[in-house]
C-alpha positions, -999 to 999 in steps of 0.1 A, spaced: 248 729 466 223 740 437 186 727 450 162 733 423 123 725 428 90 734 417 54 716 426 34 700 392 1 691 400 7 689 439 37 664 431 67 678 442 99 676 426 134 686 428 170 675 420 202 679 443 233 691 425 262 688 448 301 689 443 309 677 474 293 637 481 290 651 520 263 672 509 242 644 493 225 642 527 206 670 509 184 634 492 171 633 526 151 670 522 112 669 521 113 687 484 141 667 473 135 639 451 169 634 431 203 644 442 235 643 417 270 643 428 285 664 399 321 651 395 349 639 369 360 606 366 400 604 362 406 605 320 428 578 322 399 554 340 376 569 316 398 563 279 403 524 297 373 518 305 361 526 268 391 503 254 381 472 276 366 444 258 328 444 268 333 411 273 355 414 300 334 442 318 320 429 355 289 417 360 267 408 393 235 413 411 239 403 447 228 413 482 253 423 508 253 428 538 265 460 542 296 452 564 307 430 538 306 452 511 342 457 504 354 421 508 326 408 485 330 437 455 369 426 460 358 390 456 334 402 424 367 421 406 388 389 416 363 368 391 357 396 363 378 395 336 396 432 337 432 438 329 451 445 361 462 476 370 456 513 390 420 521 365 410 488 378 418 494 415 401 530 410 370 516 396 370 490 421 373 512 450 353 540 432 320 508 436 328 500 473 329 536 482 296 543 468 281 514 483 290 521 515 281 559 515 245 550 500 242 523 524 248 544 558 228 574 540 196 552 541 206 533 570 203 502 556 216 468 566 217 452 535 224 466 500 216 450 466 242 458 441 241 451 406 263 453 375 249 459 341 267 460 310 239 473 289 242 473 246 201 476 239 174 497 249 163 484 284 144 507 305 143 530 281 107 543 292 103 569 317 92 554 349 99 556 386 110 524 406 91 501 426 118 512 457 124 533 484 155 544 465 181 540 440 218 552 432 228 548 399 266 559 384 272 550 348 309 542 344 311 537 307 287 553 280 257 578 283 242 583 315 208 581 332 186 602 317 156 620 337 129 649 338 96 663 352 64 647 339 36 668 336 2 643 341 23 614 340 30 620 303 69 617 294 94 646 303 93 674 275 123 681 286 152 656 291 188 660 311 217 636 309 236 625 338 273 627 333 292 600 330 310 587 362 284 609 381 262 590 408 223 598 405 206 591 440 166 587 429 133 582 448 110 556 444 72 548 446 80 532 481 96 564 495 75 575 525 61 608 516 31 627 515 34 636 477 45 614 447 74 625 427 71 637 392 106 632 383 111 603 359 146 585 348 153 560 318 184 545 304 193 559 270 182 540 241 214 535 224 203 499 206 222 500 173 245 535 184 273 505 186 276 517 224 280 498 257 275 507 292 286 499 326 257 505 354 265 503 388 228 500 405 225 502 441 188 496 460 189 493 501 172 461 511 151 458 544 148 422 543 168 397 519 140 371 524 114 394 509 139 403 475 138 359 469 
């Protein structure tokens, strides 16, 4: 595991970069704000997924509880539009294995799980979330961009997530001392032609409070 940190104006910051996801409890270290599980995603999932029809790509945004998980991502796949076959049973079990990793690393006992398929520029500012926390894995197209923002002004210097590789992040509700000067965006790609496929994971306290 590769921990690399520095302080900016008393906010501290510092990104995880693990090979192995059992080491992404490193997210839970006081001077770790980010944590990346650096990993490949099979080529043959990775040349499907960019053949598929956008059109055909899943889409939700739901909150599970998060013994449910598997049943209800099965139950999502069952009503998406994918062609059959073992890059759609990889992708589907890639999603429920990440959601139910993320869920028991923050404890949580429900999970909101969305599914973006993404062709404009949204969130294309650098911010931080309104959250306690976020995963994010990009299965098709450029990845989640972030740096270190020197007096809240826009990273001078930007890394790329790789594709297929999950991004744990924290947010403005994480219960620390200091506020993190790491910021993320999506990539503007709006006219590049491209298409992406988010997965977004938050852990949700309360499903009443997210109505």
């Amino acid at each position: 595991m590769n921990l690399a940190s520095k302080t900016i104006n008393d906010a501290s910051t510092g990104v995880g970069i693990v090979d192995d996801p059992a080491a992404l409890t490193t997210f839970l270290q006081p001077d770790c704000t980010a944590a990346i599980w650096r990993r490949q995603m099979p080529q043959d999932v990775h040349s499907w997924l960019n053949r598929v029809d956008a059109n055909a790509l899943p889409r939700a945004r739901v909150i599970l509880r998060t013994h449910a998980i598997s049943a209800a991502v099965q139950d999502l796949f069952g009503l998406a539009e994918l062609p059959i076959g073992p890059e759609r049973d990889w992708l589907q079990q890639d999603i429920i294995g990440l959601a139910e990793m993320f869920s028991a690393l923050m404890t949580a006992k429900y999970l909101r799980l969305r599914l973006s398929v993404v062709s404009t520029n949204a969130c294309r500012k650098f911010h931080i979330d309104a959250i306690t926390a976020r995963l994010v894995c990009t299965y098709r197209g450029t990845g989640t961009q972030y740096g270190i923002s020197t007096d809240g002004a826009d990273p001078q210097r930007v890394f790329t997530v790789q594709t297929g590789s999950p991004i744990l992040l924290r947010g403005t509700l994480w219960p620390a001392d200091a506020p993190s000067a790491l910021l993320h965006r999506s990539p503007p790609i709006e006219g590049t032609g491209e298409t992406r496929l988010v997965l977004v994971l938050d852990p949700v306290t309360d499903p009443e409070d997210e109505v």
